[in-house]
C-alpha positions in Angstrom: -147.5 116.5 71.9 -148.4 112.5 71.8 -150.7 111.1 69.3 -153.5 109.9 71.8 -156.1 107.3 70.5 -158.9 105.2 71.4 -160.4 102.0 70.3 -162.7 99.4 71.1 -161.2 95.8 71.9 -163.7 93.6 71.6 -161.9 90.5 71.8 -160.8 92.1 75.6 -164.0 93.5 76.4 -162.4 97.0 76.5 -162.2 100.2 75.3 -158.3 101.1 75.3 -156.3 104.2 75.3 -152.7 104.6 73.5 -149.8 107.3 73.9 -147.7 107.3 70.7 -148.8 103.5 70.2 -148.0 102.4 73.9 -150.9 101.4 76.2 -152.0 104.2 78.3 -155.1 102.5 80.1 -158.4 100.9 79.4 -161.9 100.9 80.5 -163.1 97.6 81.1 -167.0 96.5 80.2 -169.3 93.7 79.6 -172.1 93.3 77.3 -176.0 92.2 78.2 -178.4 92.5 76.1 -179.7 96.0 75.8 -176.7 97.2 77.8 -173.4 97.9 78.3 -171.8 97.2 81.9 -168.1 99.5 82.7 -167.1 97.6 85.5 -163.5 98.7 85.6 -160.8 101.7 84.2 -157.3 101.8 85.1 -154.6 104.5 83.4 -150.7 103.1 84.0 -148.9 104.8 86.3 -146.6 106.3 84.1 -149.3 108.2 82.3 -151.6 109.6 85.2 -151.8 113.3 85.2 -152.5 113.8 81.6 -156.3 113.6 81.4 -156.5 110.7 79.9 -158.6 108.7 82.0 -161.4 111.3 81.1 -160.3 111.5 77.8 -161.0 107.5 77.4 -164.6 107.9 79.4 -165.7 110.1 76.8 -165.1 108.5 73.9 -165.9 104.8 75.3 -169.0 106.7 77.0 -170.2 108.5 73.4 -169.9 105.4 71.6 -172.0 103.6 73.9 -174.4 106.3 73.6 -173.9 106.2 69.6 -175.0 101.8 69.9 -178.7 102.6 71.8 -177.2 100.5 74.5 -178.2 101.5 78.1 -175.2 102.9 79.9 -174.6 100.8 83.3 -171.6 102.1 86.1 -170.2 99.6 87.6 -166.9 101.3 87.8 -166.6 104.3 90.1 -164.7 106.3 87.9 -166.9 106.4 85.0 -170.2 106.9 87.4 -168.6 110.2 88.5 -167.9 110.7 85.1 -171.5 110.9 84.5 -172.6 112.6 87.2 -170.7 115.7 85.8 -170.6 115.7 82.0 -173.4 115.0 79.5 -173.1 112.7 77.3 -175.7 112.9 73.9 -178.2 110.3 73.5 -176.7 108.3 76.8 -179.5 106.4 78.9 -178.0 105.7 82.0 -179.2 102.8 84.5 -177.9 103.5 88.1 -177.4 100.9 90.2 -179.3 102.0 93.3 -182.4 102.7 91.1 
């Protein structure tokens, strides 16, 4: 079983997702004030099938939740993400609201 991780680069404006130490994917966002944009995930190729695209929504998505910051979806992936799992303590701002 790989040793799957995730972690915060904030120096790429990402949240990132390892296999075993290799770059699986990331989940790119940007910061405003009060808020925290995803505009953008991607999983490599070579890891697709695993979960781990949902795997890395959920952790970037908690700790979001965790900051106070107001939870925007840009990125299509993590706004059906939302729409069917909870995340505690998120405040979400939809974009045709």
């Amino acid at each position: 079983m790989p040793d799957i991780t995730v972690s915060r680069n904030e120096d790429a404006s990402r949240y990132e997702i390892h296999s075993d130490g290799t770059l699986a994917g990331f989940a790119e966002f940007e910061r405003r004030p009060g808020e925290i944009r995803f505009t953008h995930t991607e999983i490599d190729h070579a890891f697709q099938g695993r979960g781990l695209a949902g795997e890395l929504a959920s952790e970037a998505l908690a700790e979001a939740a965790a900051s106070g910051d107001t939870i925007v979806p840009y990125c299509p992936f993590i706004a059906k993400y939302l729409t069917e799992h909870e995340i505690p303590g998120a405040e979400v701002r939809w974009l045709n609201s």
